[in-house]
N, C-alpha and C positions, 0 to 999 in steps of 0.2 A: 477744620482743625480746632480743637478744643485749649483754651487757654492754659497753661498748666499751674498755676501759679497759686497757690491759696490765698485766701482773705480772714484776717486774722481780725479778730472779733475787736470792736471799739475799747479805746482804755478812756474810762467813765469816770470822774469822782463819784462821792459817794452821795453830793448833794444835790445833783442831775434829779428832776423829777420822775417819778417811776415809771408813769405812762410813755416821756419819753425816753429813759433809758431802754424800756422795752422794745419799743418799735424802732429805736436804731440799732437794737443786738439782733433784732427779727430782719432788719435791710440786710445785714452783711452777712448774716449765716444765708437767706435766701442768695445775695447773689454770688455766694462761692457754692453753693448748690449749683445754679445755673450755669456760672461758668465750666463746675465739672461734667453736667451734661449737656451742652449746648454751642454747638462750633457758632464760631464768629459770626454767621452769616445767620444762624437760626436766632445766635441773640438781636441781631440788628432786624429781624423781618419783621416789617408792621401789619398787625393782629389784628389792629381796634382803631376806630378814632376815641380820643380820651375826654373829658369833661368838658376842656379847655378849648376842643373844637380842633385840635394836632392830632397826629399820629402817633398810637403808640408803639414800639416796641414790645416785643418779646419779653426781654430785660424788663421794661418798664415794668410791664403785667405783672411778672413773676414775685417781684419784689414787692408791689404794694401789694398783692394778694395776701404776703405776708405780714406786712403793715397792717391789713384790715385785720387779720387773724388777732394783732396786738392789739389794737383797741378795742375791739369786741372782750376782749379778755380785763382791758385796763377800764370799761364801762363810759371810754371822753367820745367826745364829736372827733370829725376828719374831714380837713378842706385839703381836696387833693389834685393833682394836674388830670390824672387817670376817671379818678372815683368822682369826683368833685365832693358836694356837703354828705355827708354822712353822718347821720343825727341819732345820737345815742342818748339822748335826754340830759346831757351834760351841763355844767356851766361852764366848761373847759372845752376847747378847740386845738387839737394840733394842727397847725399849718405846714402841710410838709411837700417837699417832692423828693419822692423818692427814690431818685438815682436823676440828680442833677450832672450832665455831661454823659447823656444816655449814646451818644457814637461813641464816643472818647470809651465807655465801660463795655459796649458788646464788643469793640473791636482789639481790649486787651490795652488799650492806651492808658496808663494806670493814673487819671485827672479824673477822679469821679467819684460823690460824695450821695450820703443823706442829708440834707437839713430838715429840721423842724421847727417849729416855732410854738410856743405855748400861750395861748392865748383865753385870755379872761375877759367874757365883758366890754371887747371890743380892740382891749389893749392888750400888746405883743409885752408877756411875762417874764418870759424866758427862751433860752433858745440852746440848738445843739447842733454842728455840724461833724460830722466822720469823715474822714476820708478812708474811701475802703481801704485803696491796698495799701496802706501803710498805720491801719487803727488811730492815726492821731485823729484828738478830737477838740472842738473848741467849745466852749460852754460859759454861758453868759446869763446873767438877771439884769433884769431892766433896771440903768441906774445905778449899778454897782461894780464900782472898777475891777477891770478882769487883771490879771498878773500880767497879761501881755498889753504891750503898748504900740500905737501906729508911730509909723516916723518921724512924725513932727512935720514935716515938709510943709513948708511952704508956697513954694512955686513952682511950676513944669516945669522950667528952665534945671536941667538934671535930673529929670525924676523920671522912676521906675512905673510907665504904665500899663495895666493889662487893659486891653480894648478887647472890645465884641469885633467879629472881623465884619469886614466891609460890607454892606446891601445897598442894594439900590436907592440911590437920595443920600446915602452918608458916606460917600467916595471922600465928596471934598472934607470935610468935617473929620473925618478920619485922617487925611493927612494932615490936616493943620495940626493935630494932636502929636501926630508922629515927630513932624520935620519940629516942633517945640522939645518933644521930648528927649533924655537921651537912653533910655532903651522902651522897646515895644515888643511886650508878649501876648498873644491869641493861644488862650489854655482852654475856650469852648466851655468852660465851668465855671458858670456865674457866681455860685453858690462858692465854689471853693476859694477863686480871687477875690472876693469881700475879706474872705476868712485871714487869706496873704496882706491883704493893706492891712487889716484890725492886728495883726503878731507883728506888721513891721517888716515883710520882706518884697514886699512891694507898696508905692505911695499913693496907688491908685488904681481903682478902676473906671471905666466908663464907658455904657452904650452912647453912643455920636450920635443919637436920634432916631433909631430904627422900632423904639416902643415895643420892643420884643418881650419885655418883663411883666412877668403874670408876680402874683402876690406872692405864691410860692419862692417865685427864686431871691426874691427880695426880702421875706420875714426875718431870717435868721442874721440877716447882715443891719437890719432896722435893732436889733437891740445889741448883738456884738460888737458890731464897730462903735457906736455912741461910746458903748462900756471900756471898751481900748483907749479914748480919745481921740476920736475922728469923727467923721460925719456921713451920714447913708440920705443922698437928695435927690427926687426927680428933677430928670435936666429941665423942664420947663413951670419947676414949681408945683406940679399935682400932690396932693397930699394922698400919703398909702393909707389902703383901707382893706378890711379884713373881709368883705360882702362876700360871699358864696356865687355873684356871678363870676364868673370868670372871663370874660370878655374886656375886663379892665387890662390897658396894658400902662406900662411905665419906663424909662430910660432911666435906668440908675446908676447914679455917680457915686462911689465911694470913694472915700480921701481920707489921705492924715488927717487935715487939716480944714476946717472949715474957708481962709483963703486959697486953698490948693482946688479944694471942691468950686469956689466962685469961679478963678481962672479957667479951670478947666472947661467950664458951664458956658463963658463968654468966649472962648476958643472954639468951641463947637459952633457955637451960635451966631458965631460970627461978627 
């Protein structure tokens, strides 16, 4: 069954850098392509293993395929989940995964985003996340307050968190978060829950220890949320770094609040 539904192209300012305004109008035309020829099940089959040493998808392919088309065109590098380094003689990097919450998107579950990250010289510039099926998008420079703001929140005690769902070794660590919190949502899109703490309609997010996070799903929420008023921290202190291997993983906590994020980090950890 073919999803019916269109995906209506990203709504962009005007101050979005060009390279990435292209390769996020290049993700959502590719995957409302895909969804009009490709039932559920074609978009979810794995095709490839991808840089990152995962599975790719269908979905996944399709759409960076067209990502690559876009940088080839915009002349920057590309660190990607799929492609990995892709060296175009640049002093610019996007950092992207392109179709963040890759079940959530072949299966029509409408949780599923571009991010990118713009990177210079080692440092995350700027950043841009879409949400396909509904074009919002959030857009941030390093450093410079965004019009949306995080909650403010302070403490778990009442607070809205999204968690990574449960693996193996972070059962317990996952409840403790739960039974603190008062509500818990599993939306499978890392990329797009940063984006929910950084606007304020949730106060947090947090993997419980399961080191799932590659660079990609962490770039665009390393300059977005700061720019909101919040904070984006590995649960165990690692500092994010931009290397082309991808073999680095991370637990990432985002929060309103830089005491929301400490709490949250010594609840896990027990």
């Amino acid at each position: 069954m073919l999803i019916p539904w269109d995906v209506p192209a990203p709504q962009l300012s005007d101050d979005v850098h060009p390279a990435l305004a292209d390769a996020a109008r290049a993700a959502s035309a590719a995957y409302g392509r895909a969804r009009s020829l490709h039932t559920r099940l074609e978009l979810r089959e794995e095709v490839a293993d991808g840089a990152d040493g995962t599975p790719t998808m269908r979905v996944d392919r399709i759409v960076e395929d067209a990502i690559l088309e876009s940088i080839h065109r915009s002349r920057v590098n590309l660190l990607s989940e799929e492609a990995g380094f892709v060296d175009n003689g640049s002093s610019i990097t996007l950092v992207i995964d392109p179709v963040d919450g890759s079940a959530n998107a072949a299966f029509g579950v409408p949780l599923s985003c571009f991010a990118g990250a713009l990177v210079e010289d080692g440092t995350a510039k700027e950043a841009l996340t879409t949400w396909f099926d509904t074009g919002r998008a959030w857009h941030a420079h390093a450093g410079v307050p965004t019009s949306f703001r995080t909650t403010g929140r302070t403490t778990l005690k009442g607070a809205s968190v999204c968690l990574m769902r449960p693996k193996t070794g972070t059962q317990d660590a996952w409840l403790r978060i739960a039974n603190k919190a008062d509500r818990i949502r599993v939306l499978c899109t890392t990329c797009l829950e940063t984006m929910l703490v950084a606007e304020g309609t949730v106060d947090a997010f947090i993997d419980p220890g399961s080191d799932t996070h590659r660079i990609m799903d962490l770039a665009t929420a390393l300059v977005t949320v700061p720019a909101a008023g919040g904070v984006l921290l590995d649960l165990h202190g690692r500092p994010f770094t931009f290397e082309p291997d991808l073999t680095h993983r991370w637990s990432g906590v985002a929060a309103a609040t830089p005491q929301l994020a400490e709490e949250l980090i010594a609840t896990v950890l027990g």
